[in-house]
VEXDREN-2710 file (C-alpha; in Angstrom, 1 decimal):
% VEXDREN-2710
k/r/px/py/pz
1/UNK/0.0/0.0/0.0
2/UNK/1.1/3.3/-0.7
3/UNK/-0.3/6.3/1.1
4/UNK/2.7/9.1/-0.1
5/UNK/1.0/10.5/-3.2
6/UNK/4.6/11.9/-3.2
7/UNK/6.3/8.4/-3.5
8/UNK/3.4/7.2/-5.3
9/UNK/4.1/9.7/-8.1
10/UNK/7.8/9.1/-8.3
11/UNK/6.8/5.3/-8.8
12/UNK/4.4/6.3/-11.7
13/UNK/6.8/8.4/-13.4
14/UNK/9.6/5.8/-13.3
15/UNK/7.1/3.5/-14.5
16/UNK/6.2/6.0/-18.0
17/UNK/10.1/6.8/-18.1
18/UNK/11.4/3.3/-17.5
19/UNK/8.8/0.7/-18.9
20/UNK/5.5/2.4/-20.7
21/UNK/6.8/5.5/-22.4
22/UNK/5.4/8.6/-21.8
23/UNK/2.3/7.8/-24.5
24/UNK/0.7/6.5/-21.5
25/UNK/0.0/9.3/-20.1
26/UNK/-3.0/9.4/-22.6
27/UNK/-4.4/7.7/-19.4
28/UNK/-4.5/10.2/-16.7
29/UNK/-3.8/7.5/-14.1
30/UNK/-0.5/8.1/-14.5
31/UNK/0.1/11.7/-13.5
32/UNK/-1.2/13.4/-10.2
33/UNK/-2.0/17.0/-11.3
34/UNK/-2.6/18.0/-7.2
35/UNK/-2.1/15.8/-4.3
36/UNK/-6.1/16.5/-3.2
37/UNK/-8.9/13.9/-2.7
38/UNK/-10.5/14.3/-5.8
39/UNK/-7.3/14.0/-7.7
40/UNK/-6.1/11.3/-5.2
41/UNK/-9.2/8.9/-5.4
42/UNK/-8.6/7.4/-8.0
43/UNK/-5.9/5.2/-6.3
44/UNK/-8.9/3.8/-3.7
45/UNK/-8.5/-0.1/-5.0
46/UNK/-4.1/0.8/-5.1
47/UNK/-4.6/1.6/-1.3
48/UNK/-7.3/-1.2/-0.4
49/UNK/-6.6/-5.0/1.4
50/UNK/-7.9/-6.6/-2.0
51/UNK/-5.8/-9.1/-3.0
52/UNK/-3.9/-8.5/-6.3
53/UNK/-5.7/-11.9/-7.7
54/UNK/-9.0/-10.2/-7.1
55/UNK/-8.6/-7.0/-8.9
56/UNK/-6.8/-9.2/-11.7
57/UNK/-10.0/-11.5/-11.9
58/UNK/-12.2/-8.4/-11.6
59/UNK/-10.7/-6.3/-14.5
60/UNK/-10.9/-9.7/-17.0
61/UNK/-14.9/-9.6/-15.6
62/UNK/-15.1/-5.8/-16.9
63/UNK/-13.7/-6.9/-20.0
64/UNK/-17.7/-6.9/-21.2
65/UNK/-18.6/-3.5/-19.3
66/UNK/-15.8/-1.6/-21.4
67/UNK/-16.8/-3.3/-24.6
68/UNK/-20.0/-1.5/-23.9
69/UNK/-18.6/1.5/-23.4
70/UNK/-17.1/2.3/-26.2
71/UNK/-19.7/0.9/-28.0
72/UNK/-21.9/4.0/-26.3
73/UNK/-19.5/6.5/-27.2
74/UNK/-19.4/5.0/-30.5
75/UNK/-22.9/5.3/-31.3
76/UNK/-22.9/9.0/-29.6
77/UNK/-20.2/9.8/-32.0
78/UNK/-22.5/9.2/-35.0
79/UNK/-25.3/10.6/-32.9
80/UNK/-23.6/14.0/-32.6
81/UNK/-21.8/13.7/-36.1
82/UNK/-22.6/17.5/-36.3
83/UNK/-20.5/19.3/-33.3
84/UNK/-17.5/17.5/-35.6
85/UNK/-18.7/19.1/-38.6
86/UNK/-19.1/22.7/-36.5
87/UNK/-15.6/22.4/-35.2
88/UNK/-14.1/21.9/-38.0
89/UNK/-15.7/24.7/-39.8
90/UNK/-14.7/26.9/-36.8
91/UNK/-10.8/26.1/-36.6
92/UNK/-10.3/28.2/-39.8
93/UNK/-7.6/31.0/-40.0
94/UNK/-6.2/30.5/-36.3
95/UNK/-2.8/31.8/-36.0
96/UNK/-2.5/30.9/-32.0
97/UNK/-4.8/28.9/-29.7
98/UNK/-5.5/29.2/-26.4
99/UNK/-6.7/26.1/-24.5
100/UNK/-9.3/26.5/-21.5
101/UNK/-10.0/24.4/-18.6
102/UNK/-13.8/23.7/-19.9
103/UNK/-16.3/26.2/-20.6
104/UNK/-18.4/26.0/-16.7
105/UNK/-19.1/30.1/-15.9
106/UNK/-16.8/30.6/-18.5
107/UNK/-19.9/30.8/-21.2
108/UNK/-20.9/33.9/-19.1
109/UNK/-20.5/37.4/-19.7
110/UNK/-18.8/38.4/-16.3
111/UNK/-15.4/40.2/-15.9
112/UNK/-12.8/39.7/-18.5
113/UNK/-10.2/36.8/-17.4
114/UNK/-6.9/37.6/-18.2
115/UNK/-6.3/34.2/-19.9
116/UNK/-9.3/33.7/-21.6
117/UNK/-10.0/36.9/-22.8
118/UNK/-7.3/39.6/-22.3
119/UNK/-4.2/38.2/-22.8
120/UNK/-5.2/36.5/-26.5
121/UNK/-7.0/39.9/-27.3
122/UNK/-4.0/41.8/-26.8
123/UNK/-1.7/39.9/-28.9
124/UNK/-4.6/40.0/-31.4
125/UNK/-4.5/43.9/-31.8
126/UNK/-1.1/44.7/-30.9
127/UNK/0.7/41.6/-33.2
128/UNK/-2.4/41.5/-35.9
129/UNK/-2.2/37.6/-35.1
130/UNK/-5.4/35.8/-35.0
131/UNK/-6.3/34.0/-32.0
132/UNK/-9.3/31.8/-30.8
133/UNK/-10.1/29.9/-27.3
134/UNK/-10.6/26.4/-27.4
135/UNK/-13.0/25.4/-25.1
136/UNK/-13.2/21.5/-23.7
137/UNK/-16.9/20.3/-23.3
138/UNK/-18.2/19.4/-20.4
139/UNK/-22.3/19.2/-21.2
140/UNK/-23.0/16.0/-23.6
141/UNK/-26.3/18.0/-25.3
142/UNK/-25.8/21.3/-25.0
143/UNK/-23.2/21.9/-28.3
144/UNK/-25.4/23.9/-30.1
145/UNK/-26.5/26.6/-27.1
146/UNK/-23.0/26.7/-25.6
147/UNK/-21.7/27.5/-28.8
148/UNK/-24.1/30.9/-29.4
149/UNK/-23.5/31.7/-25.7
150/UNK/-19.3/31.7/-26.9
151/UNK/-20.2/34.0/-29.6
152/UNK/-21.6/36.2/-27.4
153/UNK/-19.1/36.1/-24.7
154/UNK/-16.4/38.5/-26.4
155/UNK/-17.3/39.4/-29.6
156/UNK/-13.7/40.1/-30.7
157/UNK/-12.5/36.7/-30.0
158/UNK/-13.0/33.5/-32.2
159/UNK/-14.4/31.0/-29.3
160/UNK/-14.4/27.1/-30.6
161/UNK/-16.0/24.3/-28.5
162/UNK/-14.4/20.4/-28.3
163/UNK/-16.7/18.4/-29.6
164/UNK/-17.9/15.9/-26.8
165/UNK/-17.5/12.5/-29.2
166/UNK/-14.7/11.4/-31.9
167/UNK/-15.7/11.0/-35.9
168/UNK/-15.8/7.3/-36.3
169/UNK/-13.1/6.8/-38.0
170/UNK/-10.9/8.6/-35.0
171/UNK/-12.6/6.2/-32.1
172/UNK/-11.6/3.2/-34.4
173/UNK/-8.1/4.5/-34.3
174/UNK/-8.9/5.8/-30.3
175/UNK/-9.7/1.6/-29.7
176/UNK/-7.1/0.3/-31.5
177/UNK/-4.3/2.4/-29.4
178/UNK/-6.0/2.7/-25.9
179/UNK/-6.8/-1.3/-26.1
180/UNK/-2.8/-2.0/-27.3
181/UNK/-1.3/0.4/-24.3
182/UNK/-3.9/-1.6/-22.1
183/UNK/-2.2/-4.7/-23.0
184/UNK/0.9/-3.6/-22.7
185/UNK/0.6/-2.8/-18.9
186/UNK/-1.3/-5.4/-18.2
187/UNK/1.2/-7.7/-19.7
188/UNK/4.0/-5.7/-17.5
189/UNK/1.8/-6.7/-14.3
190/UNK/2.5/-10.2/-15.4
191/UNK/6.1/-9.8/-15.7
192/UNK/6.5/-7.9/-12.2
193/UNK/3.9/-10.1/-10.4
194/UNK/6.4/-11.9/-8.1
195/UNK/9.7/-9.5/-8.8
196/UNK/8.1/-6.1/-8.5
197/UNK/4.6/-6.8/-6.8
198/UNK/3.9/-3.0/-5.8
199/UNK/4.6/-2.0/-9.3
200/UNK/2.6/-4.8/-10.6
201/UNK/-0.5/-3.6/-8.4
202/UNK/-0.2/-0.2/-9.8
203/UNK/0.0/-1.7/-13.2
204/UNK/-3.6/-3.9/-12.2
205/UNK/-5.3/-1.1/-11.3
206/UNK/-4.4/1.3/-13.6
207/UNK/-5.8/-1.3/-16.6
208/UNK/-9.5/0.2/-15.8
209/UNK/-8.3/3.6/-16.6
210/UNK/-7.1/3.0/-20.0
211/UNK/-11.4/2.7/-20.4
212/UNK/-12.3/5.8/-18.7
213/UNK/-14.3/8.9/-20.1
214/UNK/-10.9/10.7/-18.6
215/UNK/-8.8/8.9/-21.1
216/UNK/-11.1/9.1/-24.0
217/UNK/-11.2/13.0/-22.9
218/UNK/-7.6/13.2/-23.0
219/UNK/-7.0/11.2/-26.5
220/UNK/-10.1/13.5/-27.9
221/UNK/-8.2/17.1/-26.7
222/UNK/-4.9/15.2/-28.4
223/UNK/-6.7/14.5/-31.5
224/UNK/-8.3/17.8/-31.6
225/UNK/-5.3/20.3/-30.8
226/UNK/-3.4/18.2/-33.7
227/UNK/-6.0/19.2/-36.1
228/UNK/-6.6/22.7/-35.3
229/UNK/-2.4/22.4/-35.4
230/UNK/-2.4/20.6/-38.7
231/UNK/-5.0/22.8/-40.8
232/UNK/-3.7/26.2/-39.6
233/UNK/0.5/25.3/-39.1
234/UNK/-0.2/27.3/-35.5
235/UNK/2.2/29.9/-34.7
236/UNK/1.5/29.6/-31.2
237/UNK/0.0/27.6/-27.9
238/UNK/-0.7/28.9/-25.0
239/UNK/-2.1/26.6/-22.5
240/UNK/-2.6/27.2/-18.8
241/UNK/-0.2/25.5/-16.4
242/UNK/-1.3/23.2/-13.7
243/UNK/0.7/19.6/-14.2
244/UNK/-2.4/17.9/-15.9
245/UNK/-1.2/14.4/-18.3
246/UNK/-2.6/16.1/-21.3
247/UNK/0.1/19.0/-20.7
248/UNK/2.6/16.8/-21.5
249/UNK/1.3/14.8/-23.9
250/UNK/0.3/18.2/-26.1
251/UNK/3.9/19.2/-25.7
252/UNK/5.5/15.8/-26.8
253/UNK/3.0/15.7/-30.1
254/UNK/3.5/19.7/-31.2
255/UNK/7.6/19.3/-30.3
256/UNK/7.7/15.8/-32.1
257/UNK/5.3/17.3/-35.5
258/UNK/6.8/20.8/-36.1
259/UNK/9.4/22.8/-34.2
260/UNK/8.0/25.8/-35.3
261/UNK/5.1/26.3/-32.9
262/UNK/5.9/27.9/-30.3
263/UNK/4.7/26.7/-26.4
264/UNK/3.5/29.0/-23.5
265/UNK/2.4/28.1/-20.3
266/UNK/0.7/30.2/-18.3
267/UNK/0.7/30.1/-14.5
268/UNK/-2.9/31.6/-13.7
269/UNK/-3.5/29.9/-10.4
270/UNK/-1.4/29.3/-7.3
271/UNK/0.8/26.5/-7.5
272/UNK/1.6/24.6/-3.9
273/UNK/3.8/22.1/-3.6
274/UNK/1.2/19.5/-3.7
275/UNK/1.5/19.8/-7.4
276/UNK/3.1/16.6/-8.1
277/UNK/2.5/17.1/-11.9
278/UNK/4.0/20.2/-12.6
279/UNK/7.1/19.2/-11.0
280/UNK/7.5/15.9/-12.5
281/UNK/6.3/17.9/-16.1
282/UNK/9.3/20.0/-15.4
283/UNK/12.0/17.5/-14.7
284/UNK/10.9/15.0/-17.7
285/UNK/10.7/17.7/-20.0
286/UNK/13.3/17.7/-23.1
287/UNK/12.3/21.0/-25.4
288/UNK/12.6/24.6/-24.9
289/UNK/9.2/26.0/-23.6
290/UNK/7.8/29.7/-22.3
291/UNK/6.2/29.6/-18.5
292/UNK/4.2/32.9/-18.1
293/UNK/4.3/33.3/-14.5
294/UNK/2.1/35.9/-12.2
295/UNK/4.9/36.6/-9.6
296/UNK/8.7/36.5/-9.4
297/UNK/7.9/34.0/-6.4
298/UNK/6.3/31.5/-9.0
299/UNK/9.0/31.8/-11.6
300/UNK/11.8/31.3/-8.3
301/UNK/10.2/28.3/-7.3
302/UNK/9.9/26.9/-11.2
303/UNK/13.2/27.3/-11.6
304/UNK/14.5/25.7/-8.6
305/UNK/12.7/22.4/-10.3
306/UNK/14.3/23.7/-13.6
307/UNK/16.2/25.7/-15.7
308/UNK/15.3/24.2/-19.0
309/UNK/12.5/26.1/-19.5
310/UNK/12.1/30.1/-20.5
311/UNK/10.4/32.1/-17.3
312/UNK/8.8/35.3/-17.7
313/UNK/6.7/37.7/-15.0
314/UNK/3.7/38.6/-16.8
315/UNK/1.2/39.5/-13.7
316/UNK/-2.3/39.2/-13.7
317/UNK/-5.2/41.1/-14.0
318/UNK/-5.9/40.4/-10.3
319/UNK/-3.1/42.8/-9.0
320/UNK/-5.4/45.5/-10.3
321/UNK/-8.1/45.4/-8.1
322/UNK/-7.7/48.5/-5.4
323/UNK/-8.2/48.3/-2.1
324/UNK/-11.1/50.0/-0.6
325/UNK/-11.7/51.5/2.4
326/UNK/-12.5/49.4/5.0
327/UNK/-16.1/49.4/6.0
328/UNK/-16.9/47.0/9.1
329/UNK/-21.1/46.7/8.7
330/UNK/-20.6/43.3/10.2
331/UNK/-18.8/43.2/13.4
332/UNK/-16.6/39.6/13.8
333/UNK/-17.2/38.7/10.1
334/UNK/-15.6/35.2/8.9
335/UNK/-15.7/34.9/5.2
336/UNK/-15.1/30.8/4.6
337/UNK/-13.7/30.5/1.2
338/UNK/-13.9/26.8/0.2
339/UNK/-11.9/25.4/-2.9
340/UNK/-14.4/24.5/-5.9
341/UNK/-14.7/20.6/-4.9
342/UNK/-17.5/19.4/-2.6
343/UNK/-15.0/17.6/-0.7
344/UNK/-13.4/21.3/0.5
345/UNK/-16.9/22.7/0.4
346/UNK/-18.1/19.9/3.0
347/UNK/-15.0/20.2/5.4
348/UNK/-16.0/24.0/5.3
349/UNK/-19.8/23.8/5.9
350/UNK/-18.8/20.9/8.9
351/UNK/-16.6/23.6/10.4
352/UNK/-19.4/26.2/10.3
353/UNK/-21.9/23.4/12.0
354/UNK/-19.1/22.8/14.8
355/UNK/-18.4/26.2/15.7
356/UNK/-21.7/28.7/15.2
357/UNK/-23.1/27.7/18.1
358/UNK/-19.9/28.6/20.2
359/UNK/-19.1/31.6/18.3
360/UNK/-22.6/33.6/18.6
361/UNK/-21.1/37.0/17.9
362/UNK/-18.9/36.2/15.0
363/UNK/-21.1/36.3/11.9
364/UNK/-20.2/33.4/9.6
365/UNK/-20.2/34.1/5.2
366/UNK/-20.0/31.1/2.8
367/UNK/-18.2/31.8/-0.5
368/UNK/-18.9/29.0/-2.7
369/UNK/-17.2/28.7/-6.0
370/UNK/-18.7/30.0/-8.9
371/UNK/-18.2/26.8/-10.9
372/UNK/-19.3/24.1/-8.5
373/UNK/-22.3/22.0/-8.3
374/UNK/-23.4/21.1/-4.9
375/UNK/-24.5/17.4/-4.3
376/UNK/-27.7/16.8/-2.7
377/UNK/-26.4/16.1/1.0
378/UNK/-24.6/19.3/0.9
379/UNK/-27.8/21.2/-0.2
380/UNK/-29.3/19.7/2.4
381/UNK/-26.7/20.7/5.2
382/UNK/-26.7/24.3/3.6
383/UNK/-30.3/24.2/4.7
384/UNK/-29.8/22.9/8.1
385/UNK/-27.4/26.0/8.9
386/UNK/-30.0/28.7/7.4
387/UNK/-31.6/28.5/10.8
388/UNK/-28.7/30.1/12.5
389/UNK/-29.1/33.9/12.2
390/UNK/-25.4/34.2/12.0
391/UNK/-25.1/32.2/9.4
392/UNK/-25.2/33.7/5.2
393/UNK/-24.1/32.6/2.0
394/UNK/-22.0/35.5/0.6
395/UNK/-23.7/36.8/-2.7
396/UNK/-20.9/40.0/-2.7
397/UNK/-18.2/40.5/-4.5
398/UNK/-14.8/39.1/-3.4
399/UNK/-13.7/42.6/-3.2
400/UNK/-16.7/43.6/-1.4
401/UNK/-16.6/40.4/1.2
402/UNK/-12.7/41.0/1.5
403/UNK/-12.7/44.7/2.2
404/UNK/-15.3/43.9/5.1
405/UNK/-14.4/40.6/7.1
406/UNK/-12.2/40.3/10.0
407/UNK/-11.1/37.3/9.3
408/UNK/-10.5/34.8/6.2
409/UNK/-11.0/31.2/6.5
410/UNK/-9.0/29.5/3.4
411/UNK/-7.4/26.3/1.7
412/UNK/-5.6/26.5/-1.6
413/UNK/-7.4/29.4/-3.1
414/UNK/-6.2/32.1/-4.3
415/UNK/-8.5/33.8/-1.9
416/UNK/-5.9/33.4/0.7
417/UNK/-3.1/35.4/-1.4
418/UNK/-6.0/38.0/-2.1
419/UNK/-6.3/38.8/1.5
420/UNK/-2.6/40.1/1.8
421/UNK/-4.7/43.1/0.5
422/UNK/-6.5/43.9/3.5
423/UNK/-6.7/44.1/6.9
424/UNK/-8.0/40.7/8.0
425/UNK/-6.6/37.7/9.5
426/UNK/-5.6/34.8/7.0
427/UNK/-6.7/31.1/9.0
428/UNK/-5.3/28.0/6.7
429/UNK/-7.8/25.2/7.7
430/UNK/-7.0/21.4/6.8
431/UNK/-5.6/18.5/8.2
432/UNK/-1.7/17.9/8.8
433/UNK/-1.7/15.7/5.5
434/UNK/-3.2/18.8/3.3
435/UNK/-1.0/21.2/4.9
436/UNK/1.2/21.8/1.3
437/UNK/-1.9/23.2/0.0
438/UNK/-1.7/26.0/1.7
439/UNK/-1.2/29.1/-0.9
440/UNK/1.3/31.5/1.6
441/UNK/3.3/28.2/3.4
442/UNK/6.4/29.5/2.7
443/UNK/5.8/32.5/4.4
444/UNK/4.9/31.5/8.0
445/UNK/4.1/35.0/9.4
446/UNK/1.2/35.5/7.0
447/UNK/-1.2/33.7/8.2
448/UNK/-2.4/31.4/11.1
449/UNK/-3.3/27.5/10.9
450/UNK/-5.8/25.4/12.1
451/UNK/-6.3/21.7/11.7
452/UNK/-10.0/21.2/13.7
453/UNK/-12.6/23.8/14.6
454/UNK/-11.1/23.9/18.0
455/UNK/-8.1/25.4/17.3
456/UNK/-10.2/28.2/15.1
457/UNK/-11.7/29.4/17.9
458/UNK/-8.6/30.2/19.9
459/UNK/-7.5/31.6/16.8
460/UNK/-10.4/33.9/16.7
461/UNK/-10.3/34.9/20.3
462/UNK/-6.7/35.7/20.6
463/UNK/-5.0/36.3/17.6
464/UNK/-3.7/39.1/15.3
465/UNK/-1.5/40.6/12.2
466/UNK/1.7/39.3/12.1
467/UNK/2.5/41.8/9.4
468/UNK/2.3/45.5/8.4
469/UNK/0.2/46.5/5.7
470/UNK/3.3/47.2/3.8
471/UNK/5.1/44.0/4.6
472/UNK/1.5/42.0/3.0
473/UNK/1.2/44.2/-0.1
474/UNK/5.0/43.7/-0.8
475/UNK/4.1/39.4/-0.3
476/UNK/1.3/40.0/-2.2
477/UNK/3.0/41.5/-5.2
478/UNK/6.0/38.7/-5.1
479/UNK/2.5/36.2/-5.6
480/UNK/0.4/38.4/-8.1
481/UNK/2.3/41.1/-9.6
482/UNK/0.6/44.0/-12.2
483/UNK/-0.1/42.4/-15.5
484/UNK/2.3/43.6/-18.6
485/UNK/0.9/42.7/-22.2
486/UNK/4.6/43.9/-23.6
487/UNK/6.4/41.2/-21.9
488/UNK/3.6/38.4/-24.1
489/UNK/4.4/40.7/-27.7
490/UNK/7.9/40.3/-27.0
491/UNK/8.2/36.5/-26.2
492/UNK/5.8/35.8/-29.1
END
């Protein structure tokens, strides 16, 4: 059993460098993006007492469950035959592509994103290049409206949306190639069964994967970014930087096809050390790449991973937000700013349950993420804690909620860099074994942490600024420095 998602990624990589090649990491199994729960869980069966002959006989029995599978996504494929035919007529004339995450609030018309809007519109009017925002798809029947909702989002922008399904002739080739790497590992399990039998339990349990909408997401992103790439000769990439499989395997295709596109990365979120896949990205790679960075302290820490690649401070738009004065309407306000996972969101909501009734004069603000959809036993808990007068889910601006609060209870979010901003108290909240997610770790006078409600409330009652308001703004800028469009037109 392995329960170091460190150790446990150092094992996978050896396996892709050593054994598979780094093809496999068509199937995301094989890279840990972020050492969190819902990156982690996939490794459940890896980490349970079932025997190895168990999960061997119990992949041959899914044999007929996969079969049916891609027999679905087959008939899907000629169901949907038009979102091909629409993508393909939208890829004309694109000079650079940006990829996105997945079009979630995205489709809105809300505050221009620095990626997805700002940095690809610059370099459209100030280079004359012509750019569009690939999209991945993440509703199965709603092509057709999330494509009008694109056009509408930023008119100067070409927006393109992944089709959800493959042409048939693609997922003929898609079986042939995620069915031979399947056989291949499981054929290694074989050979390691009695020589290396933690290797050859990794090997077992990642054969399921090879089957998984994940993997077919990753092979359709390939497929598609090659053709967009192929039609158009693409002067540029730009894709955002968070260690995902499909990173790499975008970056091995484009560098092993044409060495005249050129790669950025851009580095829009906080990275923690929990980021297993950015570091192991880093150390595998082979070609010259760009990382756009949003503070010297990211491109610092990038380079003490490596030097290969090229490291450049462009900012982001968030360092342009002012701070207001401060207006306390709310005396003892908590803002609880959850990461966008209903795992974070639940460890949150059971830490407001614990401690409202102790806490009577604190008031207690929910942020939930924009992008997240609640499952019913949260809804349901949200509920319960409506009967508490105390108790609100924030509907302000993070500006607004920031400028106001006392105190700021955070995870991994950028929230908690935000915060540097204003005079409230930073808490990190999480367990020992989360603690690397914590956005401001390295700089220990920033903030206070708490590992149980308990410990929150002596935090509340007792505690204070470590730092000036100078000493935060100057941390805050080393994270999220002012954005500068001239330093993208001169690296392109």
């Amino acid at each position: 059993m392995i329960q170091d998602y460190q150790v446990l990624s150092e094992k996978l990589d050896a396996l892709l460098q050593t054994s598979l090649g780094t093809k496999h990491l068509i199937n995301p199994y094989f890279r840990i993006s972020k050492g969190t729960p819902e990156q982690t869980g996939k490794y459940f069966r890896l980490n349970s007492k079932i025997p190895r002959p168990a999960l061997l006989v119990g992949n041959l029995l899914a044999i007929p469950l996969n079969i049916f599978r891609l027999s679905l996504a087959l008939l899907l494929s000629l169901v949907l035959f038009r979102q091909n035919s629409i993508f393909k007529q939208k890829i004309e004339n694109t000079e650079v592509l940006f990829l996105s995450h997945g079009t979630k609030g995205n489709l809105l018309n809300r505050e221009k994103d620095t990626f997805f809007d700002l940095m690809p519109q610059n370099l459209q009017s100030q280079k004359n290049l012509r750019c569009s925002v690939l999209y991945t798809n993440q509703n199965l029947f709603r092509f057709r409206i999330d494509n009008r909702l694109l056009d509408h989002k930023n008119k100067e922008l070409k927006h393109i949306l992944l089709p959800k399904f493959l042409r048939f002739t693609e997922h003929a080739k898609y079986v042939f190639t995620t069915g031979n790497f399947a056989l291949r590992a499981l054929l290694l399990s074989f050979r390691y069964y009695f020589e290396k039998p933690e290797l050859s339990r990794i090997l077992i349990c990642s054969i399921p994967w090879y089957f998984s909408r994940a993997t077919y997401s990753n092979y359709l992103l390939l497929n598609k970014v090659k053709e967009v790439h192929i039609k158009n000769n693409l002067t540029a990439i730009f894709l955002t930087f968070e260690g995902h499989s499909f990173e790499q395997l975008i970056v091995d295709e484009l560098n092993e096809n044409s060495q005249k596109t050129k790669i950025f990365f851009y580095q829009h979120s906080p990275i923690v050390s929990l980021h297993y896949g950015i570091r192991y990205f880093l150390i595998q790679l082979k070609s010259k790449i760009t990382v756009l960075t949003t503070g010297v302290f990211y491109s610092e820490y990038f380079q003490s991973i490596s030097k290969l690649p090229i490291y450049k401070v462009i900012g982001t738009n968030k360092s342009k937000r002012s701070v207001g004065n401060r207006k306390i309407e709310i005396a003892n306000k908590i803002i609880y700013a959850p990461e966008g996972t209903n795992f974070a969101t639940k460890d949150f909501v059971d830490l407001i349950k614990y401690i409202i009734e102790d806490s009577p004069t604190y008031s207690h603000f929910l942020r939930l993420h924009p992008d997240i959809k609640l499952n019913l036993r949260l809804k349901f808990e949200l509920i319960r804690l409506r009967k508490y007068k105390n108790f609100f889910i924030s509907s302000n601006d993070l500006e607004s909620d920031l400028t106001s609060a006392n105190y700021l209870v955070y995870r991994s979010s950028a929230v908690g860099i935000e915060s540097l901003k204003h005079d409230l108290l930073p808490i990190f909240y999480a367990e020992a074994k989360f603690s690397r997610l914590n956005v401001l770790i390295s700089n220990t006078d920033s903030y206070y942490k708490a590992q149980n409600p308990n410990e929150v409330l002596i935090i509340l009652d007792s505690s204070h600024n470590m730092l000036s308001r100078d000493q935060r703004l100057d941390l805050f800028n080393s994270y999220f420095s002012r954005i500068d469009y001239q330093i993208l037109s001169d690296v392109i």
